[in-house]
N, CA, C and O atoms as CSV, one atom per row, in Angstrom:
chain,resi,resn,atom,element,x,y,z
A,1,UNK,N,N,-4.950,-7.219,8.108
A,1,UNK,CA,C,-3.677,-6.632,8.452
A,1,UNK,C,C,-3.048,-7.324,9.646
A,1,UNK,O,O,-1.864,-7.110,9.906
A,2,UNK,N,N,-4.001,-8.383,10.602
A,2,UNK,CA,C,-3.589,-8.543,11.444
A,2,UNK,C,C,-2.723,-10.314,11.377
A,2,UNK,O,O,-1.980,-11.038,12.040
A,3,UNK,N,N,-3.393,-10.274,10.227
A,3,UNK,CA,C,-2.954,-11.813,9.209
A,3,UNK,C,C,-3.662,-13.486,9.800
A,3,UNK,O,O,-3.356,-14.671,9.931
A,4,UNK,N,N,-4.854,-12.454,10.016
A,4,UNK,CA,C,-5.940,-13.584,10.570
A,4,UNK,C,C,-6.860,-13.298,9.069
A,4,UNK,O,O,-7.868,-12.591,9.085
A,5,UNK,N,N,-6.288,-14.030,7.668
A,5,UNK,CA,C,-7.208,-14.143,6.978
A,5,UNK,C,C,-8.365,-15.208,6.922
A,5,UNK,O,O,-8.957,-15.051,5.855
A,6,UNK,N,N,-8.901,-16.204,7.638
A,6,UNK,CA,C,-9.682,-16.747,7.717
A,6,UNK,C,C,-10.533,-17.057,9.336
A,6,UNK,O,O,-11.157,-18.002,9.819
A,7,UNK,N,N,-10.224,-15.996,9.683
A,7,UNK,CA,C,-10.646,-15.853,11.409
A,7,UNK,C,C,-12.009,-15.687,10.964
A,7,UNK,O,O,-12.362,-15.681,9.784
A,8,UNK,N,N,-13.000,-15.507,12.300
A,8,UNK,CA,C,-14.014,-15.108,12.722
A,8,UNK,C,C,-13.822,-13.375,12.388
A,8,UNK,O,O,-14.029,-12.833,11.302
A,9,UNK,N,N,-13.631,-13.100,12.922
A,9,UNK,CA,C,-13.279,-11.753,12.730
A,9,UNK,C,C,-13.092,-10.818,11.146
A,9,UNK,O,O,-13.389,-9.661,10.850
A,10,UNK,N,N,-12.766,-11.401,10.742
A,10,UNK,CA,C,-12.260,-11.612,8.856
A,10,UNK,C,C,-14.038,-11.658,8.265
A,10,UNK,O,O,-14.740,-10.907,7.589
A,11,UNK,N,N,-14.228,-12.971,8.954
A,11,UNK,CA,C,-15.508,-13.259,8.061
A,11,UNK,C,C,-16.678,-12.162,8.706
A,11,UNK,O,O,-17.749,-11.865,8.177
A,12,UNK,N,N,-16.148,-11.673,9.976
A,12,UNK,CA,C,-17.564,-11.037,10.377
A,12,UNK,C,C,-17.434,-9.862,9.291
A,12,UNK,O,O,-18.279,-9.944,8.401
A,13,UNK,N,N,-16.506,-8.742,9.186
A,13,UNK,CA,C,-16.013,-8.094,8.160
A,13,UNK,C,C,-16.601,-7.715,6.768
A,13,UNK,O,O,-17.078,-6.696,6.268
A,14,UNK,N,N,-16.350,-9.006,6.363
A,14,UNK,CA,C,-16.793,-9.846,4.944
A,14,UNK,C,C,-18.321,-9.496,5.151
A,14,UNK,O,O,-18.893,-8.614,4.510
A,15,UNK,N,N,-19.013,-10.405,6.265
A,15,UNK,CA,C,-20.218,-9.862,6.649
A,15,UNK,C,C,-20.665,-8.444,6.322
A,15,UNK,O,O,-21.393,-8.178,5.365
A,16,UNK,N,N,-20.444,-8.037,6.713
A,16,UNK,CA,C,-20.939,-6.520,7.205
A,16,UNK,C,C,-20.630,-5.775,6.280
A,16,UNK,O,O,-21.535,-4.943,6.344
A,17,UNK,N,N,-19.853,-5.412,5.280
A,17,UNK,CA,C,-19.518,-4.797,4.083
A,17,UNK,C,C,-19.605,-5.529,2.894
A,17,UNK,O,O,-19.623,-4.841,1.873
A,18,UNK,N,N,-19.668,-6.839,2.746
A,18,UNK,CA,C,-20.035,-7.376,1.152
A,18,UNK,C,C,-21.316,-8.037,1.358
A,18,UNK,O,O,-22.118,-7.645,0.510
A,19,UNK,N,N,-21.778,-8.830,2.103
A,19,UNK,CA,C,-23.040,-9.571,1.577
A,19,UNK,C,C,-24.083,-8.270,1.708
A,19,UNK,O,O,-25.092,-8.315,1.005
A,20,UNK,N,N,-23.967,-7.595,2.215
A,20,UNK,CA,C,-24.702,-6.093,1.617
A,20,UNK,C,C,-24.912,-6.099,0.285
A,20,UNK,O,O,-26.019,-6.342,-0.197
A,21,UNK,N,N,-23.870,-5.834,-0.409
A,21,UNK,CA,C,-23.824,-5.760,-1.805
A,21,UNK,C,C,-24.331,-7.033,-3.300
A,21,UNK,O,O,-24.734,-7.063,-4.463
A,22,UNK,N,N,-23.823,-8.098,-1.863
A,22,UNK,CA,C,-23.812,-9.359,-3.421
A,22,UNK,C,C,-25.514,-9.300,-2.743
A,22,UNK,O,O,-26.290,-9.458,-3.685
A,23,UNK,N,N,-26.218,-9.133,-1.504
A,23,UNK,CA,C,-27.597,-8.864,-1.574
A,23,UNK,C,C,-28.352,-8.151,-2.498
A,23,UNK,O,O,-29.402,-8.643,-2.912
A,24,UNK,N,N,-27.945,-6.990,-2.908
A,24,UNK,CA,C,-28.380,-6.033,-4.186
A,24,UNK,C,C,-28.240,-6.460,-5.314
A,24,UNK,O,O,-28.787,-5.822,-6.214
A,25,UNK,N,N,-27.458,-7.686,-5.662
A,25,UNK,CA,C,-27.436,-8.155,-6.939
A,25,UNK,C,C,-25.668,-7.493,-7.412
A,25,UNK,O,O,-25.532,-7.312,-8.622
A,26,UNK,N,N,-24.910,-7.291,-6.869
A,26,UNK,CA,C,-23.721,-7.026,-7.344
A,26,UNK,C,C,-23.374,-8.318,-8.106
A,26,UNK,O,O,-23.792,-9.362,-7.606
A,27,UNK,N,N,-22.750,-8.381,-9.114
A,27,UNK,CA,C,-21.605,-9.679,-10.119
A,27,UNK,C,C,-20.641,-9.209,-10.272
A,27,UNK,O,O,-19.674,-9.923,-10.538
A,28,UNK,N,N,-20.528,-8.046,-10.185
A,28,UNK,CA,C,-19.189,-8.148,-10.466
A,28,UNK,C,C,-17.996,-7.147,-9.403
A,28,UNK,O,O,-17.971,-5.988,-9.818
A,29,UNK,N,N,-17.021,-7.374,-8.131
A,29,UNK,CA,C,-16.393,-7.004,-7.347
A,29,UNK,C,C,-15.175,-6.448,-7.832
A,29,UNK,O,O,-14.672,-6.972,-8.826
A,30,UNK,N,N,-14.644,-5.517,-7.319
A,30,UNK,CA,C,-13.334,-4.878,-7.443
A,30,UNK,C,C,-12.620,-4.934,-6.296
A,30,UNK,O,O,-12.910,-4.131,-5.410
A,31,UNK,N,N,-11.318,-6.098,-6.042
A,31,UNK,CA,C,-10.646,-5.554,-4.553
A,31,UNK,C,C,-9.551,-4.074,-4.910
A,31,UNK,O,O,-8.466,-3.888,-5.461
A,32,UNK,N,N,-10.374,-3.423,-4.371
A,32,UNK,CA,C,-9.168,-1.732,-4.266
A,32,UNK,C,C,-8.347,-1.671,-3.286
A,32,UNK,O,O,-8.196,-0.663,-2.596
A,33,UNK,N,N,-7.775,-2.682,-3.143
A,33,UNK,CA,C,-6.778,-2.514,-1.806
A,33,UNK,C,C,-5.824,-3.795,-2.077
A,33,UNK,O,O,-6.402,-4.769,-2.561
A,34,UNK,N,N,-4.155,-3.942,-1.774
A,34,UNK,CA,C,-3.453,-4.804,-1.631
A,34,UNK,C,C,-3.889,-6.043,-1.022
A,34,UNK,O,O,-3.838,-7.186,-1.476
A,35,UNK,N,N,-4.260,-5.682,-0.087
A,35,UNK,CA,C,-4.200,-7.176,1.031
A,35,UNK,C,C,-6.033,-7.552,0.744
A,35,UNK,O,O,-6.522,-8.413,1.476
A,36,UNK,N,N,-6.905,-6.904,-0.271
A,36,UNK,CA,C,-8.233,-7.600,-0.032
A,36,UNK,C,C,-8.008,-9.106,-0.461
A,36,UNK,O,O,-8.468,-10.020,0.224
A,37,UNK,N,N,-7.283,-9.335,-1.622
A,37,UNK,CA,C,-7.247,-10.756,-2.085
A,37,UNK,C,C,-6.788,-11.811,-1.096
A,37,UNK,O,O,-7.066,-12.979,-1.367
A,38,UNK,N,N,-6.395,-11.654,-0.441
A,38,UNK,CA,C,-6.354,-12.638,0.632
A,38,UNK,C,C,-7.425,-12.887,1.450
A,38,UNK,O,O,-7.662,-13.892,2.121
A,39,UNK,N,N,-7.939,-12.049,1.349
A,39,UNK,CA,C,-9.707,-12.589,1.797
A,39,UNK,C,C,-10.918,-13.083,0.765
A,39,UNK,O,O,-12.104,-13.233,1.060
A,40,UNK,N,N,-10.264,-13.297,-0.570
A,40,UNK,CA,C,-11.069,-13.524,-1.965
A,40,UNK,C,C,-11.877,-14.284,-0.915
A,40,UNK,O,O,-12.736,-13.723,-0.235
A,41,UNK,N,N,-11.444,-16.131,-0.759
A,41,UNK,CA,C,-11.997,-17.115,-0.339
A,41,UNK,C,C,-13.217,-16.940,-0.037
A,41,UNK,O,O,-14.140,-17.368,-0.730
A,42,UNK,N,N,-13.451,-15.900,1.674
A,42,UNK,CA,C,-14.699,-15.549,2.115
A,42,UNK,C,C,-15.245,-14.890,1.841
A,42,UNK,O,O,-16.240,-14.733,2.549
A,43,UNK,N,N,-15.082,-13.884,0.530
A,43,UNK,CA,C,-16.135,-13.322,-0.062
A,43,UNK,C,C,-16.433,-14.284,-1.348
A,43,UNK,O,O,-17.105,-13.811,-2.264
A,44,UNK,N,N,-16.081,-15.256,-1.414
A,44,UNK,CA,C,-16.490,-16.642,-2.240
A,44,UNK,C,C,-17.640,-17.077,-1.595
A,44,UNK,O,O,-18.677,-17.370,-2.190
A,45,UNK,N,N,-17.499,-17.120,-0.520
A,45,UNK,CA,C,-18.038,-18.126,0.420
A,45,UNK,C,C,-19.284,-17.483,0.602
A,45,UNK,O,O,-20.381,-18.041,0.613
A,46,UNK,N,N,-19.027,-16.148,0.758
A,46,UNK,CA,C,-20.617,-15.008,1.314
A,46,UNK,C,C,-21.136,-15.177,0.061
A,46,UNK,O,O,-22.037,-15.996,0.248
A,47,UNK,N,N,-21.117,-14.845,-1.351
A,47,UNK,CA,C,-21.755,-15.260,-2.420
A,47,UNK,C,C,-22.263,-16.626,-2.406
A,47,UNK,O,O,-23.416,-16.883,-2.753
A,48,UNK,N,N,-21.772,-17.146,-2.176
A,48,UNK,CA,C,-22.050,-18.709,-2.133
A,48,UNK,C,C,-23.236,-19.181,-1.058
A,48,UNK,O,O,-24.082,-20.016,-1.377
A,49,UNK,N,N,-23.205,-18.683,-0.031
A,49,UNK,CA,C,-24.204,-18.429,1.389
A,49,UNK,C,C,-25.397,-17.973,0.798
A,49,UNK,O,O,-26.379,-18.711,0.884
A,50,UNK,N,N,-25.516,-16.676,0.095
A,50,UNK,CA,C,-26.256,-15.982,-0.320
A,50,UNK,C,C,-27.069,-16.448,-1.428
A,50,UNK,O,O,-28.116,-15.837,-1.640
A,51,UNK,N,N,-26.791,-17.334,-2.096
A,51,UNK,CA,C,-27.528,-18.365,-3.081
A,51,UNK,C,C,-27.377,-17.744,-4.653
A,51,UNK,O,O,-27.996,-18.179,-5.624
A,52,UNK,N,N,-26.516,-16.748,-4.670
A,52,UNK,CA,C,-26.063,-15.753,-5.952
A,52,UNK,C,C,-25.196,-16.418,-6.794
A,52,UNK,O,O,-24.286,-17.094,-6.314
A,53,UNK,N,N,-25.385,-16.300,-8.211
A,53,UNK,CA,C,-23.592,-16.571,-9.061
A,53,UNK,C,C,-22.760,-16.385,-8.784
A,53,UNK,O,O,-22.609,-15.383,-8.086
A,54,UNK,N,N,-21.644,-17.187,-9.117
A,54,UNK,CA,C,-20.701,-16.616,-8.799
A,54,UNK,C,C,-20.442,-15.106,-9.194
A,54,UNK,O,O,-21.020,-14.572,-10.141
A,55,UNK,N,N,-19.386,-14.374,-8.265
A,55,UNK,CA,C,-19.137,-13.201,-8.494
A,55,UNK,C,C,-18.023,-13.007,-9.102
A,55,UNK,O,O,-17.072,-13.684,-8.711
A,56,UNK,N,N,-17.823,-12.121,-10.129
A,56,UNK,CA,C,-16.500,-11.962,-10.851
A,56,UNK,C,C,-15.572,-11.293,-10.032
A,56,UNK,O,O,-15.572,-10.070,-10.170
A,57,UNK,N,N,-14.941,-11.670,-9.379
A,57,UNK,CA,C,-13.825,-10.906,-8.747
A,57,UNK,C,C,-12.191,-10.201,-9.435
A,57,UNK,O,O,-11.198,-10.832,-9.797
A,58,UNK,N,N,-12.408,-8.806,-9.423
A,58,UNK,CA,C,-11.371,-8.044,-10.218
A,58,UNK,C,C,-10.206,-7.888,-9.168
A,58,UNK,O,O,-10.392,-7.002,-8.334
A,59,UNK,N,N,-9.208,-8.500,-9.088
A,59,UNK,CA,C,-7.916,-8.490,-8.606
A,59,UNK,C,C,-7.393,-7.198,-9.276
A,59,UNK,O,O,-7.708,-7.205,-10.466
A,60,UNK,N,N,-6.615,-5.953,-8.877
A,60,UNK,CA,C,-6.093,-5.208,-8.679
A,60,UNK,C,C,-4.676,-4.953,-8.432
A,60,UNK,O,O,-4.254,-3.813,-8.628
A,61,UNK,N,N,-3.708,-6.087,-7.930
A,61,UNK,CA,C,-2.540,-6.285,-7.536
A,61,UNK,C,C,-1.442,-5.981,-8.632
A,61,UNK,O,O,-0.445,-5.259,-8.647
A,62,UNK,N,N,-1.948,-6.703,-9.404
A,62,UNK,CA,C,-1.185,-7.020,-10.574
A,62,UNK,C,C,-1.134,-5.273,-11.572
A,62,UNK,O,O,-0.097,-4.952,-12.151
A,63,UNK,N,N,-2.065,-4.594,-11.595
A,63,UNK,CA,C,-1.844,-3.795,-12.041
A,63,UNK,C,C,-1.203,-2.293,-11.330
A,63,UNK,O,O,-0.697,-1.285,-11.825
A,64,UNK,N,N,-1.441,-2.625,-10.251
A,64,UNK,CA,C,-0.651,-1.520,-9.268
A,64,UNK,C,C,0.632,-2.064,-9.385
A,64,UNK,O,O,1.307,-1.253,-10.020
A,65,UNK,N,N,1.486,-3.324,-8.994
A,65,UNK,CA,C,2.340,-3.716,-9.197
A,65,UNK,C,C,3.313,-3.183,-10.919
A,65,UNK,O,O,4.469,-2.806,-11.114
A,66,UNK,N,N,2.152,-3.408,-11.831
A,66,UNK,CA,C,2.579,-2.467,-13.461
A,66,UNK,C,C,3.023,-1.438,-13.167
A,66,UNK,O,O,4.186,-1.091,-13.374
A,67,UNK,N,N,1.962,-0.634,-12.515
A,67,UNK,CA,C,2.087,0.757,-12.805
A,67,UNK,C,C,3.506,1.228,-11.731
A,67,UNK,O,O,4.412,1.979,-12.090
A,68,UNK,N,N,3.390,0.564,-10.367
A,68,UNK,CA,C,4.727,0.991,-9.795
A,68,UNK,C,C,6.314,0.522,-10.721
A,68,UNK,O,O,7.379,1.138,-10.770
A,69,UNK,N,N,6.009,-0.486,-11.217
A,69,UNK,CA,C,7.310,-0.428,-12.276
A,69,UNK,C,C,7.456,0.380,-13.264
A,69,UNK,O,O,8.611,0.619,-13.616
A,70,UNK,N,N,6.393,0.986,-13.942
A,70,UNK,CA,C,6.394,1.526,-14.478
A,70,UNK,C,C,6.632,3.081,-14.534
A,70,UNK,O,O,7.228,3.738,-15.388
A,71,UNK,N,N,5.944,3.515,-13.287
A,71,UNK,CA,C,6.901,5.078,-12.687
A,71,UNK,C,C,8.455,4.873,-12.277
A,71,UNK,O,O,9.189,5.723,-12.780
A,72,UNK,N,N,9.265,3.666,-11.254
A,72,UNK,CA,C,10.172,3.200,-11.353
A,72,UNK,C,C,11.022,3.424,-12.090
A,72,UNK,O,O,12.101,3.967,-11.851
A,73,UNK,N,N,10.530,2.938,-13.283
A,73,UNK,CA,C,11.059,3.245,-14.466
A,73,UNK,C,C,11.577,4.608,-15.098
A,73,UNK,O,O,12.666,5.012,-15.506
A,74,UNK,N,N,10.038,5.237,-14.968
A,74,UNK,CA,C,10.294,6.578,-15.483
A,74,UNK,C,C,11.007,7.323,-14.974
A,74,UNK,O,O,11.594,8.162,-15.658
A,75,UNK,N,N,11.185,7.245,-13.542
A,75,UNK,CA,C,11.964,8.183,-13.104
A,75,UNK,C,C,13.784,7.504,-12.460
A,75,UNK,O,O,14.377,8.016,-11.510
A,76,UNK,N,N,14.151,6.680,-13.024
A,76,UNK,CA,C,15.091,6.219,-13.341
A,76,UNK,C,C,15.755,5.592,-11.985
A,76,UNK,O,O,16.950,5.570,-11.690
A,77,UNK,N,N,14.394,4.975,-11.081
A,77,UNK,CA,C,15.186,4.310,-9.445
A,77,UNK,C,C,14.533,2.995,-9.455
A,77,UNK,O,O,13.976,2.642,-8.415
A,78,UNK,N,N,14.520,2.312,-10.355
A,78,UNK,CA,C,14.523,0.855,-10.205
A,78,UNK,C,C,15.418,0.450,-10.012
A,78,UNK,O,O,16.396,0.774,-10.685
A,79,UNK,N,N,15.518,-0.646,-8.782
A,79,UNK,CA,C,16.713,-1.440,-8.919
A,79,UNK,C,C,16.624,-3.026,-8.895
A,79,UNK,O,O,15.622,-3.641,-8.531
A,80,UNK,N,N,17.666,-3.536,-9.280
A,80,UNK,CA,C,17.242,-5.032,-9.482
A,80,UNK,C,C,17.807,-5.650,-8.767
A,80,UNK,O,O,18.892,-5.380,-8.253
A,81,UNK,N,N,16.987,-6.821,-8.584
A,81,UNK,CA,C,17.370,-7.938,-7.565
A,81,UNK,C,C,19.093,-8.883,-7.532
A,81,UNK,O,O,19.712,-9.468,-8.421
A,82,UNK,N,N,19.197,-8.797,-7.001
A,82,UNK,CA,C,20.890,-9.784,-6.895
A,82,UNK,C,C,21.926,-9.309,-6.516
A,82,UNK,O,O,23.062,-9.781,-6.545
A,83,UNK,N,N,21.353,-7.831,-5.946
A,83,UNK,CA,C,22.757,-7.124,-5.646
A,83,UNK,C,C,22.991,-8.196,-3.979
A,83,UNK,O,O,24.054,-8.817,-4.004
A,84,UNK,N,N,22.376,-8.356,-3.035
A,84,UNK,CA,C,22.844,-9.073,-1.871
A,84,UNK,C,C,22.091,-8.104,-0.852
A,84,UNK,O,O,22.378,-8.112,0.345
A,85,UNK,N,N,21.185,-7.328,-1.350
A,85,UNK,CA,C,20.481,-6.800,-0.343
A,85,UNK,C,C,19.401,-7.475,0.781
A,85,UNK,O,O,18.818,-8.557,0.713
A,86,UNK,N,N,19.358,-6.599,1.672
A,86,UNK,CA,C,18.422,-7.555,2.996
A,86,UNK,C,C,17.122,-6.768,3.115
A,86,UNK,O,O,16.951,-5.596,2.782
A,87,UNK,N,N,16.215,-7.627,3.658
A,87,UNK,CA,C,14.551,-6.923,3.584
A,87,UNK,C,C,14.560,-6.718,5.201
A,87,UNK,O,O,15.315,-7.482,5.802
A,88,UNK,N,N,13.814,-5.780,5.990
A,88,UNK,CA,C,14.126,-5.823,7.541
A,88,UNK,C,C,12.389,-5.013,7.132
A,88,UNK,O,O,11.888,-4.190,6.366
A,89,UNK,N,N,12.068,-5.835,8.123
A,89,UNK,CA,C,10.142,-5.109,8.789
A,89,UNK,C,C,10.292,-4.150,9.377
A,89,UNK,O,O,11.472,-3.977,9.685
A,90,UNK,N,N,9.366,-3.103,9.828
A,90,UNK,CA,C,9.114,-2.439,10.702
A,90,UNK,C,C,7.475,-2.264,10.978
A,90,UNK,O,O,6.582,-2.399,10.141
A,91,UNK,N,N,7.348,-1.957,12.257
A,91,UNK,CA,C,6.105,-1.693,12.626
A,91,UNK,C,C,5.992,-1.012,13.736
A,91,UNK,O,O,6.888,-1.177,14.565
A,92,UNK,N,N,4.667,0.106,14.120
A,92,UNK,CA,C,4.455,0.326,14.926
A,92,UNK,C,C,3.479,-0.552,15.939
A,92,UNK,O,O,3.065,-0.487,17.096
A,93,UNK,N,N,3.384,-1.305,14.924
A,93,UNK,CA,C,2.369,-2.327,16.207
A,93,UNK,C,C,2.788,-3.442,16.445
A,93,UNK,O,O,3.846,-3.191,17.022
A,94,UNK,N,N,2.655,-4.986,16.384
A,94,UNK,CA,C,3.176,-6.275,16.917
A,94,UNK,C,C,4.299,-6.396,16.181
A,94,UNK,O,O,4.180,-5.987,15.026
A,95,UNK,N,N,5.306,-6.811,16.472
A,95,UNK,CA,C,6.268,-7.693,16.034
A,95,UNK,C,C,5.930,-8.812,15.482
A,95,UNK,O,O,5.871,-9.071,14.280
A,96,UNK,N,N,5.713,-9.458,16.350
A,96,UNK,CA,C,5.019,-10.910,16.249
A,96,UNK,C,C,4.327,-11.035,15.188
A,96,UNK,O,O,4.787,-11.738,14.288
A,97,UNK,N,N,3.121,-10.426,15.029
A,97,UNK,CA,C,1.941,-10.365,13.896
A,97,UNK,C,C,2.734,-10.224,12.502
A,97,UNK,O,O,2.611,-11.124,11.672
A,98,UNK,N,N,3.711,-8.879,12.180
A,98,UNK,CA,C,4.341,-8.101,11.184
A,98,UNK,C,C,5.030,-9.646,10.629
A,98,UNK,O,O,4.782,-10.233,9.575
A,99,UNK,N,N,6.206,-10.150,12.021
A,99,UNK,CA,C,6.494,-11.311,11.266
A,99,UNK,C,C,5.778,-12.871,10.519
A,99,UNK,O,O,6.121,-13.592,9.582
A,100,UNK,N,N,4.877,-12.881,11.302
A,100,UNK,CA,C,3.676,-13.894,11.057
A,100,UNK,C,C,3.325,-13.726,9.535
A,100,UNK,O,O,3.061,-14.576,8.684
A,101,UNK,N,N,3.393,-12.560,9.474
A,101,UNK,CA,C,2.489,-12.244,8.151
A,101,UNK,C,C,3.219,-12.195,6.911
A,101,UNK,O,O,2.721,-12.402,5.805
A,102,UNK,N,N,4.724,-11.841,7.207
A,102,UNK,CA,C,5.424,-12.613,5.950
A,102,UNK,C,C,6.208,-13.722,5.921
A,102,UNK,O,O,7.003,-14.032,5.033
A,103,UNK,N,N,5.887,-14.477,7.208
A,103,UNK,CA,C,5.906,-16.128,6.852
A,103,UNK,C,C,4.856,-16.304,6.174
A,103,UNK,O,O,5.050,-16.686,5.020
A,104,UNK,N,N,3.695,-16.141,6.529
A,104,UNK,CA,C,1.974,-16.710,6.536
A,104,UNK,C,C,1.869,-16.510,4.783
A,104,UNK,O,O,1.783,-17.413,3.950
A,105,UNK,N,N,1.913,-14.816,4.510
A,105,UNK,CA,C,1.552,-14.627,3.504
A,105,UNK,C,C,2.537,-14.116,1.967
A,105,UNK,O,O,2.001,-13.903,0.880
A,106,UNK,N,N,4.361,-13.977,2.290
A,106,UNK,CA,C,5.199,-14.180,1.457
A,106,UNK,C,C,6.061,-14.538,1.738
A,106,UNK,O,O,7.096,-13.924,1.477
A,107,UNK,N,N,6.070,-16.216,2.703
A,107,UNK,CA,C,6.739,-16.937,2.841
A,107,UNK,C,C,8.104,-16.766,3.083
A,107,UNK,O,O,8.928,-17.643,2.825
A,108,UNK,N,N,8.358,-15.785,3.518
A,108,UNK,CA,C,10.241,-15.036,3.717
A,108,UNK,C,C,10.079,-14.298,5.557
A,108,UNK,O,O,9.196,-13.592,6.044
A,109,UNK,N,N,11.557,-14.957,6.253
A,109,UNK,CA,C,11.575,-14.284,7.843
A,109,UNK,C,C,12.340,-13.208,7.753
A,109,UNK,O,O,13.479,-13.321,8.208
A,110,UNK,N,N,12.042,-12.247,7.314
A,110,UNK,CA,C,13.492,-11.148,7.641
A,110,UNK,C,C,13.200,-10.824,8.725
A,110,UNK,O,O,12.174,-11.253,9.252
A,111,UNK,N,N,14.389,-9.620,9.598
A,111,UNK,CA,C,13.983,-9.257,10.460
A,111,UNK,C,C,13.137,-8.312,10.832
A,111,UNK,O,O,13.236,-7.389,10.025
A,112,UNK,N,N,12.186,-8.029,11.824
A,112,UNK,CA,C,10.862,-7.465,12.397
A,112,UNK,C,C,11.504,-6.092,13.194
A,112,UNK,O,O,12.546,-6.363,13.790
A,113,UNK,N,N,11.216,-5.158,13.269
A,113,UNK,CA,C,11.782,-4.516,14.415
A,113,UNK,C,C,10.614,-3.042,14.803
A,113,UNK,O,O,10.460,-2.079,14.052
A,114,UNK,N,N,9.999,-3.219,16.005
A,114,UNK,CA,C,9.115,-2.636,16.465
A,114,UNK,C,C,9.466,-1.110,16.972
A,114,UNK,O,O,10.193,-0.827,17.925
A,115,UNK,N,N,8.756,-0.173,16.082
A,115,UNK,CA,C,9.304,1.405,16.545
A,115,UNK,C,C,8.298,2.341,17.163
A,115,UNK,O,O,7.103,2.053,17.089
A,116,UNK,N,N,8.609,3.200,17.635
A,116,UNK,CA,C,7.691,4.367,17.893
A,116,UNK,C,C,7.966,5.475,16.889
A,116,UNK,O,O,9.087,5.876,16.576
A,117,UNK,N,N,6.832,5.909,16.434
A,117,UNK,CA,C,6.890,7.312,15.258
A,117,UNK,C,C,7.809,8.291,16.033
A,117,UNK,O,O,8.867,8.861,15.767
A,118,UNK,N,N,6.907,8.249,17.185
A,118,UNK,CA,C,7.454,9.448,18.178
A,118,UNK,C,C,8.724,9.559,18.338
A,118,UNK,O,O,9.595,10.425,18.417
A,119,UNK,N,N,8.606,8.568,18.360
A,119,UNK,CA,C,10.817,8.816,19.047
A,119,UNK,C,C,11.642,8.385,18.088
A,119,UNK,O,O,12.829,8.418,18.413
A,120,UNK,N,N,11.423,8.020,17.093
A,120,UNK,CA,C,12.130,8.556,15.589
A,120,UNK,C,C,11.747,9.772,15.190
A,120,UNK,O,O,12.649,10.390,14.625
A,121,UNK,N,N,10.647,10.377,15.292
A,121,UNK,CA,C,10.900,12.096,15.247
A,121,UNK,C,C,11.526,12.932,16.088
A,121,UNK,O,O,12.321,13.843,15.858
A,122,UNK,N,N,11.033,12.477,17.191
A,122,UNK,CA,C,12.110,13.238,18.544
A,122,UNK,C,C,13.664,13.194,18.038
A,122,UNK,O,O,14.386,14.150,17.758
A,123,UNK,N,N,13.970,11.747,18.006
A,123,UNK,CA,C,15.327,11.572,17.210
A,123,UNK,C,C,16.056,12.263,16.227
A,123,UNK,O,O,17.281,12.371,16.155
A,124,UNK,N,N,15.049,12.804,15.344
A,124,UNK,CA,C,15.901,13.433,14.558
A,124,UNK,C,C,15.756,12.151,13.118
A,124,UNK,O,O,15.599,12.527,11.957
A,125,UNK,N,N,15.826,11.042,13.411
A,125,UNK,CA,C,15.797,9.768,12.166
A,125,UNK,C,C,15.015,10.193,10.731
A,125,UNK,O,O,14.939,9.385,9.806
């Protein structure tokens, strides 16, 4: 999240929650989360360390991505691209990082803009 996918930190991670598993003899992985595939690589790599087959890795993206078009759909608020609309970040934590991370990882700068929960509720927003 912090868009250090190949840090120290990343791999210690990787460490500590998968080579557990590909230790037990796991083959076959499920990432249940958006952003795990961006860490596929080093859980390549921990299988690979570990002297195991490769591991089948089940990507997940693609079908959450279905299914949100697909409620979209159903309930009649899809909208499509080309009207001239703008994408703008928000975060409660770095700026910096938030933008990093969709240069880094979907290649687009919109703008970043750093909030407090708090004082958009205080606000009234």
């Amino acid at each position: 999240e912090k868009g250090e996918l190949q840090s120290a930190a990343s791999a210690l991670l990787v460490h500590r929650y998968v080579e557990p598993l590909i230790a037990q003899g796991v083959d076959v992985l499920v990432l249940g989360c958006t952003h795990y595939p961006f860490v596929q690589p080093l859980i390549e790599q921990a299988a690979m360390r570990a002297g195991k087959p490769p591991l089948a890795i089940i990507d997940t993206g693609d079908a959450v991505a279905r299914q949100l078009l697909r409620l979209l759909d159903q309930h009649g608020i899809r909208h499509q691209a080309g009207d001239g609309g703008a994408l703008q970040g928000f975060t409660t934590g770095s700026r910096t990082t938030l933008a990093r991370a969709f240069i880094t990882l979907l290649k687009i700068d919109p703008a970043v803009t750093c909030i407090s929960v708090e004082a958009e509720l205080a606000s009234g927003k």
